[in-house]
Backbone as a printed PyTorch tensor [residue, N CA C, xyz], in Angstrom:
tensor([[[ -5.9570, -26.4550, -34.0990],
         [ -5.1280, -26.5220, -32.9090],
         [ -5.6410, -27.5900, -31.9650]],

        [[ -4.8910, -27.9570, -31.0280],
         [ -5.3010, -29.3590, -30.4060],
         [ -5.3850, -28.4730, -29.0500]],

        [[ -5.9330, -29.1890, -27.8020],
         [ -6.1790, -28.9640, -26.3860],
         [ -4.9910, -27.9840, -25.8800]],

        [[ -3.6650, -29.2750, -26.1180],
         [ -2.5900, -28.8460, -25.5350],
         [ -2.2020, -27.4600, -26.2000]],

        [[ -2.1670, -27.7430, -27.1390],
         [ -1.6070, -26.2590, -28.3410],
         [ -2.2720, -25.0400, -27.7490]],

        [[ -3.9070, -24.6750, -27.6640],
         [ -4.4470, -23.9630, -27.2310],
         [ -4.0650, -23.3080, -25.6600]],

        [[ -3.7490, -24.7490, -24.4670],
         [ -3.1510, -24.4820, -23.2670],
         [ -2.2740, -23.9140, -23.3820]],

        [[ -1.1500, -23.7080, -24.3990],
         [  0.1470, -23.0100, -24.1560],
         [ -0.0960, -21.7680, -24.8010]],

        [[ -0.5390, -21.5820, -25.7940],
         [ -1.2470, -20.3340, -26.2860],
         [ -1.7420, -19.6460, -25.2410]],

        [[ -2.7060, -19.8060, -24.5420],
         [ -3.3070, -19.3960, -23.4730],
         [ -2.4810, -19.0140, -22.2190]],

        [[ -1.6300, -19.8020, -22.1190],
         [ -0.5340, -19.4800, -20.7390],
         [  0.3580, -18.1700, -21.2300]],

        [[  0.9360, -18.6180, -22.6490],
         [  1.9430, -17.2640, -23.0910],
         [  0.8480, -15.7460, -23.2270]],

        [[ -0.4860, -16.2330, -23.2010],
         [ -0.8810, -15.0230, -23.7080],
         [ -1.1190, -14.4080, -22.0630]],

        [[ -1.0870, -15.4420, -21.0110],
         [ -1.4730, -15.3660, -19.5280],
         [ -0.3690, -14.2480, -19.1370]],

        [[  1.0570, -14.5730, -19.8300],
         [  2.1910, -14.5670, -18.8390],
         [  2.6720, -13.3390, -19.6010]],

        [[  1.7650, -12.7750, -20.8320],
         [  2.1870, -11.6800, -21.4530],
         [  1.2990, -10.6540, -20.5990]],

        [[  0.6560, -10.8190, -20.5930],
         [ -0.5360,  -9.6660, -19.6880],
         [ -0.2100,  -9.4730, -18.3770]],

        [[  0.2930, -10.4190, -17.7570],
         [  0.9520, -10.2090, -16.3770],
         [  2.2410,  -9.6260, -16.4050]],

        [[  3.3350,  -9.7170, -17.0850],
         [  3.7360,  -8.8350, -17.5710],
         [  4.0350,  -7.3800, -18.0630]],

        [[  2.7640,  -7.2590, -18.3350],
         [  2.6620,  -5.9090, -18.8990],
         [  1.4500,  -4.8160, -17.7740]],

        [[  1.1200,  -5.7280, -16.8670],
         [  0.1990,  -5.7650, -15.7520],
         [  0.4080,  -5.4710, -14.6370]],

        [[ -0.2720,  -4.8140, -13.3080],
         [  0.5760,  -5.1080, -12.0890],
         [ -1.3250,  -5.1590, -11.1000]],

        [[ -1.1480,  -5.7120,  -9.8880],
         [ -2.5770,  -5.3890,  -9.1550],
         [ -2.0850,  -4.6790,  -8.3260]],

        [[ -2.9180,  -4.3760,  -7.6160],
         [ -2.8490,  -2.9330,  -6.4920],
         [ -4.3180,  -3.3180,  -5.7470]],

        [[ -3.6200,  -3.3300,  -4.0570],
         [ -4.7770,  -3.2800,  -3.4250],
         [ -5.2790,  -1.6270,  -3.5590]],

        [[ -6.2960,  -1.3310,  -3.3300],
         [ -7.0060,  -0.2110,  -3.5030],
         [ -7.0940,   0.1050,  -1.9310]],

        [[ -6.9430,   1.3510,  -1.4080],
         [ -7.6590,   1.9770,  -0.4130],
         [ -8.2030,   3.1390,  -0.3670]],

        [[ -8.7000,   3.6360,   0.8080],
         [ -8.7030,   5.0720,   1.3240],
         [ -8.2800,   6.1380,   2.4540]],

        [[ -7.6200,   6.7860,   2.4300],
         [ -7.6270,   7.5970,   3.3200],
         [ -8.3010,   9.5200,   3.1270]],

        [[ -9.2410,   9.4730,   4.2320],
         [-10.1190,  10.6840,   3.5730],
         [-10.6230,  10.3670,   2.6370]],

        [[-10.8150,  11.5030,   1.1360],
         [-11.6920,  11.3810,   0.0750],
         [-10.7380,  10.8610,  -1.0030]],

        [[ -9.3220,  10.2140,  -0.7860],
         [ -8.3610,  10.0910,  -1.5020],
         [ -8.2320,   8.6950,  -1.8780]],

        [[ -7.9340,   7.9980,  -2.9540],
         [ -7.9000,   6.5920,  -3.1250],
         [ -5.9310,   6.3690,  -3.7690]],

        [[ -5.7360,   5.3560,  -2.8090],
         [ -4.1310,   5.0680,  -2.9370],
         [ -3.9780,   3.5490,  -3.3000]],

        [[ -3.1570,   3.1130,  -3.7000],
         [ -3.1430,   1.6570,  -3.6150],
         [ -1.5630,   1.4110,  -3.2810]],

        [[ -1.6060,  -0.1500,  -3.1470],
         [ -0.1380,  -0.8230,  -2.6230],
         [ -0.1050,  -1.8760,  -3.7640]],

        [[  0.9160,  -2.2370,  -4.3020],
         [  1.7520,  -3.6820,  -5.0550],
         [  0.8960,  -4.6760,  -4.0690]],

        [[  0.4130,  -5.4710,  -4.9440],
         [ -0.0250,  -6.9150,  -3.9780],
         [  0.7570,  -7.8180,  -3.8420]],

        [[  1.4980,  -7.7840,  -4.4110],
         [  2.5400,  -9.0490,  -3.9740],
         [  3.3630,  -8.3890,  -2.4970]],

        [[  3.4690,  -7.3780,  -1.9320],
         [  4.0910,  -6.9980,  -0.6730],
         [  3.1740,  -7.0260,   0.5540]],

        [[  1.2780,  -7.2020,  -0.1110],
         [  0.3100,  -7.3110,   1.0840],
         [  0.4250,  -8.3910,   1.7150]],

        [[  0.7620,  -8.9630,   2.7020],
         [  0.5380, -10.0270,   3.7340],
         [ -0.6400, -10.2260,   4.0480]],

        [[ -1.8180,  -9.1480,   4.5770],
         [ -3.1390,  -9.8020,   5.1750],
         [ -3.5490,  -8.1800,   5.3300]],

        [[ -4.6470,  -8.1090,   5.7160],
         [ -5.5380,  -6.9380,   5.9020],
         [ -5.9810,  -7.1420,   7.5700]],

        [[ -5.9410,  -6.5570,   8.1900],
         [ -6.1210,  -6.7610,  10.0200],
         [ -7.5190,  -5.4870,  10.5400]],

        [[ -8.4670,  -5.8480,  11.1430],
         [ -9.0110,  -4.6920,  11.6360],
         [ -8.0210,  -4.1920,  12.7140]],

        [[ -7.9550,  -2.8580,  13.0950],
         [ -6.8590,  -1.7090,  13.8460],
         [ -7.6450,  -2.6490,  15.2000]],

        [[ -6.6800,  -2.7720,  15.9310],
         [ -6.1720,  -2.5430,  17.3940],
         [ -5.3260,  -1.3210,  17.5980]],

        [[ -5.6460,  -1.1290,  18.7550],
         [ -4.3790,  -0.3160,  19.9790],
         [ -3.2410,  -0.6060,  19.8010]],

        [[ -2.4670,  -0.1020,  19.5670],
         [ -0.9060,  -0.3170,  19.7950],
         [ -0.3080,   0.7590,  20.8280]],

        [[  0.9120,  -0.2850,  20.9000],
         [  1.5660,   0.0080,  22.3790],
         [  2.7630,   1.4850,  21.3780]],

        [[  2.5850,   2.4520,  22.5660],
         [  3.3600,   3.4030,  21.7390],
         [  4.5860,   3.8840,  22.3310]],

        [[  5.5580,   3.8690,  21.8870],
         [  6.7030,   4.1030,  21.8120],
         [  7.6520,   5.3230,  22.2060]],

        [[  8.7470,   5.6260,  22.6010],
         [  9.0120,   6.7380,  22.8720],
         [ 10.1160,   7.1280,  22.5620]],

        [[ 10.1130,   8.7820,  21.3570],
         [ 11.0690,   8.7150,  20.5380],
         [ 10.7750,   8.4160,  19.0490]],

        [[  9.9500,   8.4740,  19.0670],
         [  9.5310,   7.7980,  17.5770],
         [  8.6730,   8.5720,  16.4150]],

        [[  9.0460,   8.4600,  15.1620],
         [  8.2820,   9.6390,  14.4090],
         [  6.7200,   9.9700,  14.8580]],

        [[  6.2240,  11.2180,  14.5930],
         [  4.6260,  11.7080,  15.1090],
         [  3.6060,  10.5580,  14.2600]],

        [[  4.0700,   9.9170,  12.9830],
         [  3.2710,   9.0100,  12.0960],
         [  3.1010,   7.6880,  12.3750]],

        [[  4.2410,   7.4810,  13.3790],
         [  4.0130,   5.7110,  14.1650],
         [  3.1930,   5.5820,  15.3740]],

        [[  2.0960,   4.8540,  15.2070],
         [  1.3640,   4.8120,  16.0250],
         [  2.1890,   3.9520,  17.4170]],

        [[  2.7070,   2.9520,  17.1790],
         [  3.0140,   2.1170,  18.1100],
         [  3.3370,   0.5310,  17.2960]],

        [[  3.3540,  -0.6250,  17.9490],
         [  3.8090,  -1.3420,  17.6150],
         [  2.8950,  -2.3950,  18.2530]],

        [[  2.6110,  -3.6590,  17.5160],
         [  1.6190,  -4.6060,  18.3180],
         [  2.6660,  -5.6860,  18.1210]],

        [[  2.0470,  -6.8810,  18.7440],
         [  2.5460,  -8.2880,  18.6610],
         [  1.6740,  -8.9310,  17.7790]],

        [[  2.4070,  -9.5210,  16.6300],
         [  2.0280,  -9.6870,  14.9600],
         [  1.9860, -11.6190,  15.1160]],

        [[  1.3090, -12.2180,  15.4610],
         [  2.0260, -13.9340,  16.3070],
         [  3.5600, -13.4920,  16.4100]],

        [[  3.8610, -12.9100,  17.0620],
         [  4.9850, -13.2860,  17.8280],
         [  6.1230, -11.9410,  17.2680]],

        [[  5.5810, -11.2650,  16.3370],
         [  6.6400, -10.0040,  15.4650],
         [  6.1110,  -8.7720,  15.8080]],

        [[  7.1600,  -8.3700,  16.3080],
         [  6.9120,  -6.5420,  16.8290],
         [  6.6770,  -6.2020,  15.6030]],

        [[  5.2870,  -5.3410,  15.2720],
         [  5.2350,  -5.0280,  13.9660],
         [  4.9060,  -3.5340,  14.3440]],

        [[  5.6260,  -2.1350,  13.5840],
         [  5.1850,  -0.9530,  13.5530],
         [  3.4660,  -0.5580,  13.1460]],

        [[  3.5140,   0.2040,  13.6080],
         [  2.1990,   0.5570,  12.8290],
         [  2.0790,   1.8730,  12.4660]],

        [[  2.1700,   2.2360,  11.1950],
         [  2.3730,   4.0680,  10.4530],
         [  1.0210,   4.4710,  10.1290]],

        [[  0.4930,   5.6540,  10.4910],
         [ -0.1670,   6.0140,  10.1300],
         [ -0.6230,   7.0030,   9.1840]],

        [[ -0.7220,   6.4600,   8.0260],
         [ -0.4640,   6.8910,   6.3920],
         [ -0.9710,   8.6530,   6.3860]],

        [[ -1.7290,   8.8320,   6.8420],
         [ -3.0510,  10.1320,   6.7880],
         [ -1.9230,  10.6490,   7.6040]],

        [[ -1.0200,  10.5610,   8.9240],
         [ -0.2550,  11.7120,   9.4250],
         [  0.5920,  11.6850,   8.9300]],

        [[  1.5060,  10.3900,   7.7650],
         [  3.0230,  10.5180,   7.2580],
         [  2.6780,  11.0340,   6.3760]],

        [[  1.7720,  11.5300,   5.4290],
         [  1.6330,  12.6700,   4.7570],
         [  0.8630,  14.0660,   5.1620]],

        [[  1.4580,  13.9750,   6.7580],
         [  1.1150,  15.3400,   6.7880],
         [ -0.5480,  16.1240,   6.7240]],

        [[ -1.2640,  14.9210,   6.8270],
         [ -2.4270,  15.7880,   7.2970],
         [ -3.1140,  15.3440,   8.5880]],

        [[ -2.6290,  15.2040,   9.6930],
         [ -3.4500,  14.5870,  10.6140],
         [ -3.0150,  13.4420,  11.3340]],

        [[ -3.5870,  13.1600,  12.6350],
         [ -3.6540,  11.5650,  12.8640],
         [ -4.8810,  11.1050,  12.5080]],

        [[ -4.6920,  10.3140,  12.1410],
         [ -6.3390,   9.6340,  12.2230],
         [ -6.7470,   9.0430,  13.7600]],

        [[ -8.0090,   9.2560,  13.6200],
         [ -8.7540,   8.4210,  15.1030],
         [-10.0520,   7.2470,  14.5140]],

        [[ -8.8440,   6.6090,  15.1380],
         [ -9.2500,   5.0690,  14.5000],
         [-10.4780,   4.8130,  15.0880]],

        [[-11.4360,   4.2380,  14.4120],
         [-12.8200,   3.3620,  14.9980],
         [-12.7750,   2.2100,  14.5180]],

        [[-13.6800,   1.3720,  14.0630],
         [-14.1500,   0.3560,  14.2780],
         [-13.6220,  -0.0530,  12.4610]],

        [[-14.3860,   1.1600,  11.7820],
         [-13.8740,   0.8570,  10.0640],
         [-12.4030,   0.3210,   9.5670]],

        [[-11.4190,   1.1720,  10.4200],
         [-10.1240,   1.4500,  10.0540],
         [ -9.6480,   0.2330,  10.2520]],

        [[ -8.9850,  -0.5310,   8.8220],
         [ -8.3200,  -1.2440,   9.1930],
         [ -6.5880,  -1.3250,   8.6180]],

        [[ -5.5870,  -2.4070,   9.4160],
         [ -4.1970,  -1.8590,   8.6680],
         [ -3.6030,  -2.8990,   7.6350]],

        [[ -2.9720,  -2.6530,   7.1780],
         [ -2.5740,  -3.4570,   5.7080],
         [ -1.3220,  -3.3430,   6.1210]],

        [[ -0.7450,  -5.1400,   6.7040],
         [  0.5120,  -5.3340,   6.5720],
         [  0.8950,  -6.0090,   5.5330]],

        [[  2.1800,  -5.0510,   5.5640],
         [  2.7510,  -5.1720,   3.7720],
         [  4.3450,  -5.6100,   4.5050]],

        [[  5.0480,  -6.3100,   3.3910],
         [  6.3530,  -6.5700,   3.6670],
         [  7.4410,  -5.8380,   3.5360]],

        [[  8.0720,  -5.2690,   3.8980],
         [  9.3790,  -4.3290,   3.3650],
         [ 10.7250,  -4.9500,   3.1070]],

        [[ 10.9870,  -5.0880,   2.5400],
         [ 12.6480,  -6.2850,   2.6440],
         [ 12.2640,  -7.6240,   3.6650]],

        [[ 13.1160,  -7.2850,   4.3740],
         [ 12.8210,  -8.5470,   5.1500],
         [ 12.0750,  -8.1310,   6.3500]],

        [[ 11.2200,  -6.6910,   7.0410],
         [ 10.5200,  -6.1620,   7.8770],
         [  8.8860,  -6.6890,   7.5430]],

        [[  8.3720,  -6.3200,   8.3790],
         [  6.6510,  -6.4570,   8.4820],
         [  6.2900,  -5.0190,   8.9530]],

        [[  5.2980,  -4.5050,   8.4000],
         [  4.8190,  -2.8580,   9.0050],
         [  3.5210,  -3.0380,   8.7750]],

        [[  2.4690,  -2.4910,   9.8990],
         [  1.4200,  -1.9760,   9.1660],
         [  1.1510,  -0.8280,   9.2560]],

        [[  0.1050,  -0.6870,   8.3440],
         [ -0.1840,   0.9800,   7.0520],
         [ -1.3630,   0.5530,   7.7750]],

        [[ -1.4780,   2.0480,   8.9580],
         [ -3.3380,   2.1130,   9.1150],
         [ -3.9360,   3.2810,   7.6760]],

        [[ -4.9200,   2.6740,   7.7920],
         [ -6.4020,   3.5320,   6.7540],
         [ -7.2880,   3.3720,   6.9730]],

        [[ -8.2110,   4.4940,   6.5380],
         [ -9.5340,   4.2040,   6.5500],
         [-10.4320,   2.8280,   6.6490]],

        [[ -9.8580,   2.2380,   5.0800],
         [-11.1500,   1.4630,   4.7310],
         [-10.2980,   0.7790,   3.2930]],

        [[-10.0840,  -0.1490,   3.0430],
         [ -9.8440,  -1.2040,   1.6280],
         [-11.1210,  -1.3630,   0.6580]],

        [[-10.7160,  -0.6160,  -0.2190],
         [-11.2760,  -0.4610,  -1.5080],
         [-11.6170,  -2.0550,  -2.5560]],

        [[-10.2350,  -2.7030,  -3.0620],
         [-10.9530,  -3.6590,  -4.0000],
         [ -8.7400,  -3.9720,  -4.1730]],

        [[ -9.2730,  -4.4220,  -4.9230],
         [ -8.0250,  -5.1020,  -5.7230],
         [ -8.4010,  -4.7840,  -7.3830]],

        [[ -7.2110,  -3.9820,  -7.7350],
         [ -7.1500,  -3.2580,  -9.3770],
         [ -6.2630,  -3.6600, -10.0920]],

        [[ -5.9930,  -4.4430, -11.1510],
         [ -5.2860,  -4.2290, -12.4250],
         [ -4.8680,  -3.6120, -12.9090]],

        [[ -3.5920,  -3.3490, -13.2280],
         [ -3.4080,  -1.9960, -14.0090],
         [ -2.5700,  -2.7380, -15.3250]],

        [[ -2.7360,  -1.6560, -16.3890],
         [ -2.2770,  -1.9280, -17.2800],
         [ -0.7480,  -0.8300, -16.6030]],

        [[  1.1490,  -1.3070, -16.8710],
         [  2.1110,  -1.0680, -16.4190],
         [  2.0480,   0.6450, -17.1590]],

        [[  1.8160,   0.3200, -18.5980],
         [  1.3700,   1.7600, -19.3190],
         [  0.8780,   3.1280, -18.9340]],

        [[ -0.3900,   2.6270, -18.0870],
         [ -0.7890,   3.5730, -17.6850],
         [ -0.4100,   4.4880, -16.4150]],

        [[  0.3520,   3.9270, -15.5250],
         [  1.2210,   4.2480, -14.6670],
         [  1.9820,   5.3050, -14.6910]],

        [[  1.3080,   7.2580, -14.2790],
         [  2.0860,   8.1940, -14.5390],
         [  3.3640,   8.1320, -13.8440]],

        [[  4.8350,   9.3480, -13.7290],
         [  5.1260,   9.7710, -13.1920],
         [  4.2300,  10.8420, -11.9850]],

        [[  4.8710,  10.7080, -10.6150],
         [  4.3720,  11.6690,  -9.6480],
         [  5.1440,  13.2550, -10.2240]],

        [[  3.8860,  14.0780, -10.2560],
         [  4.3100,  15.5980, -10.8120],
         [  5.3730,  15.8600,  -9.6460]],

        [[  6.4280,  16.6420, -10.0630],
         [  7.2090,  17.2020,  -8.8470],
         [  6.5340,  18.4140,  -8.4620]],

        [[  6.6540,  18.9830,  -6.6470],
         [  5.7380,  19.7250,  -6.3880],
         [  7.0900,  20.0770,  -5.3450]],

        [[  7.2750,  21.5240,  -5.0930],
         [  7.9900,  21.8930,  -4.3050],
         [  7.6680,  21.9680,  -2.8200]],

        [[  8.4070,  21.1060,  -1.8730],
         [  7.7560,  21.1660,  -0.6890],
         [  6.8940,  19.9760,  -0.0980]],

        [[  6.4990,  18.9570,  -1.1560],
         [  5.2400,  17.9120,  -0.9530],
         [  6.3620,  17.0300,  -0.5570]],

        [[  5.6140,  16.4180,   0.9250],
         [  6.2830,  15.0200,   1.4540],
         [  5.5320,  13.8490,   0.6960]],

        [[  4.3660,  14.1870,   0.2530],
         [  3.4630,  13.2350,   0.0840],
         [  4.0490,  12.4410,  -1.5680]],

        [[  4.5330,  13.3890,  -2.6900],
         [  5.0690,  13.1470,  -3.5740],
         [  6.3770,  11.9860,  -3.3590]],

        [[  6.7290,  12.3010,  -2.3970],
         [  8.3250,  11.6800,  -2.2000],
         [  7.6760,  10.3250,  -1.5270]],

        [[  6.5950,   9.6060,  -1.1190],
         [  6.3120,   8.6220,  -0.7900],
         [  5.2750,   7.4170,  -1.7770]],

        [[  5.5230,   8.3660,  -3.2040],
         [  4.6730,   8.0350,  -4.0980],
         [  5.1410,   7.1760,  -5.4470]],

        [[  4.6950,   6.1840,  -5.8150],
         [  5.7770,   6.0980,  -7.3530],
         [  5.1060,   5.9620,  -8.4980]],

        [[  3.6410,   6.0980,  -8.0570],
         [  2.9920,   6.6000,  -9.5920],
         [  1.8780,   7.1530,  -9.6420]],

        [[  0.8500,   7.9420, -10.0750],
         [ -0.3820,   7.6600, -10.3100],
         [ -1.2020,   7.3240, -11.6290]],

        [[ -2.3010,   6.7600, -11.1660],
         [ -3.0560,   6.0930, -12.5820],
         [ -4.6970,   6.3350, -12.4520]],

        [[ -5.2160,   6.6640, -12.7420],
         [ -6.9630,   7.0150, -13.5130],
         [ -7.1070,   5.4720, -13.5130]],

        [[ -8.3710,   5.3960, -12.8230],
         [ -9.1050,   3.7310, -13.2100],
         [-10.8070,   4.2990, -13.1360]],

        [[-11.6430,   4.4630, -13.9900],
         [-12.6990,   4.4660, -13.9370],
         [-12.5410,   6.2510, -13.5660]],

        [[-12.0110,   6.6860, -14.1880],
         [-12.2340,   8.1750, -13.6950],
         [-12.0190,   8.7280, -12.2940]],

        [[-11.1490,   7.5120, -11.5490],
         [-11.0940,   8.0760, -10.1020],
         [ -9.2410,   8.0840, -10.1850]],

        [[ -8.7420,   8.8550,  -9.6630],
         [ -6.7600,   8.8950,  -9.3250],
         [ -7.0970,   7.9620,  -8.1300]],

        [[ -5.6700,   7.2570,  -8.8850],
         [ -5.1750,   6.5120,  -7.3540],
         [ -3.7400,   6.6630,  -7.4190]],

        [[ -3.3320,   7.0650,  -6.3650],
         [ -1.9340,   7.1120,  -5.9710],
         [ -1.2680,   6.0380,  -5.2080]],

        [[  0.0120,   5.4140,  -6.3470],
         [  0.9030,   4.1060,  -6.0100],
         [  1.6580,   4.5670,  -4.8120]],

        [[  1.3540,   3.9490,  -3.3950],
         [  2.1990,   4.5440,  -1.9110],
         [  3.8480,   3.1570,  -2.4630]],

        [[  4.5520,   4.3920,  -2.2460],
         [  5.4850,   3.4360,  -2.2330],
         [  6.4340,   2.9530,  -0.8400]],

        [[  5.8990,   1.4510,  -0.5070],
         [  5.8960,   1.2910,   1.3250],
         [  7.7680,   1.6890,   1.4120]],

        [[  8.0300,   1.3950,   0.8820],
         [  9.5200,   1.4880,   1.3350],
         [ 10.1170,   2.8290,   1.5760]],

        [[  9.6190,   3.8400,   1.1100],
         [  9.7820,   5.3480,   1.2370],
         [  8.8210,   5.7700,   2.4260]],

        [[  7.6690,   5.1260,   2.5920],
         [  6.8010,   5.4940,   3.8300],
         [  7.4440,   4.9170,   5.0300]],

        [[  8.0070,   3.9130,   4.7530],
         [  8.8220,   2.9220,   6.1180],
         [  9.9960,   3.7720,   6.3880]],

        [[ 10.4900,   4.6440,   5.6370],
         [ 11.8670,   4.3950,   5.9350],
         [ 12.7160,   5.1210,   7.4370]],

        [[ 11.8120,   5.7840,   8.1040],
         [ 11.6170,   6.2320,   9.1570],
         [ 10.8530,   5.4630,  10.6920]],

        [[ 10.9160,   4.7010,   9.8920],
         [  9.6410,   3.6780,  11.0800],
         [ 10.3020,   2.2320,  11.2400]],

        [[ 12.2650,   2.2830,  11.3700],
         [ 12.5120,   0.7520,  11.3590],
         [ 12.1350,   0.2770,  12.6670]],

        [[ 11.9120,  -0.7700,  13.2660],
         [ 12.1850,  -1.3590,  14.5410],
         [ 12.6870,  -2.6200,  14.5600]],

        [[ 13.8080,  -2.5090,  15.7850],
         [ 14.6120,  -3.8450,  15.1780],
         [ 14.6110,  -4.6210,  16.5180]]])
């Protein structure tokens, strides 16, 4: 095989694995590890204050000025129902894109960036009663730890601001 021959070999075998592939930023909230689609992460921000709102679900913290974009800010740990979190210094938020919106997802703490093989990607068990299920679209085992796929568009869908 020649240079070039090998380069295209190499790309199809690139563009097969990506394919069959997806990454996921990794986080935490509590002792729980979740991840997001990376292609919808925009940037990772340490938490500020946000200005809070009135009228607005118990899970939106408020809303900051993003350069120049009112951006929500949800707070993942109370939209599933366990809590607000009280943000310190660790917590930071992961704005992710929603259609054509900007939101950020406060958490704990950002884990890593994961690979997944598309395969391994369960269905969420149905559970009678769980909000947390209905904001979910998969889970997957990596190294013996669950991580649960947040799916932003089901977590947003209560938190537009226009």
């Amino acid at each position: 095989m020649t240079q070039s021959t090998d380069s295209a070999v190499s790309a199809d075998l690139q563009a097969a694995f990506a394919a069959d592939t997806t990454q996921v930023v990794s986080f935490k909230v509590g002792d729980e590890h979740y991840g997001i689609d990376i292609q919808l992460v925009r940037e990772i921000r340490a938490w500020q204050v946000a200005t809070q709102l009135p009228n607005t679900p118990s899970f939106v913290r408020g809303v900051i000025n993003l350069r120049g974009t009112i951006m929500p800010i949800l707070d993942l740990r109370a939209r599933f129902g366990q809590g607000m979190t009280e943000p310190g210094t660790a917590h930071v938020v992961i704005v992710v894109a929603v259609g054509t919106r900007i939101i950020g997802i406060l958490v704990d703490s950002v884990s890593d960036i994961v690979t997944l093989p598309k395969g391994d990607i369960k269905p969420v068990p149905s559970m009678e009663g769980s909000a947390a299920g209905d904001c979910l679209d998969g889970l997957v085992t990596v190294n013996e730890q669950m991580i649960a796929l947040v799916s932003v568009e089901r977590v947003a869908v209560a938190a537009t601001v226009h």
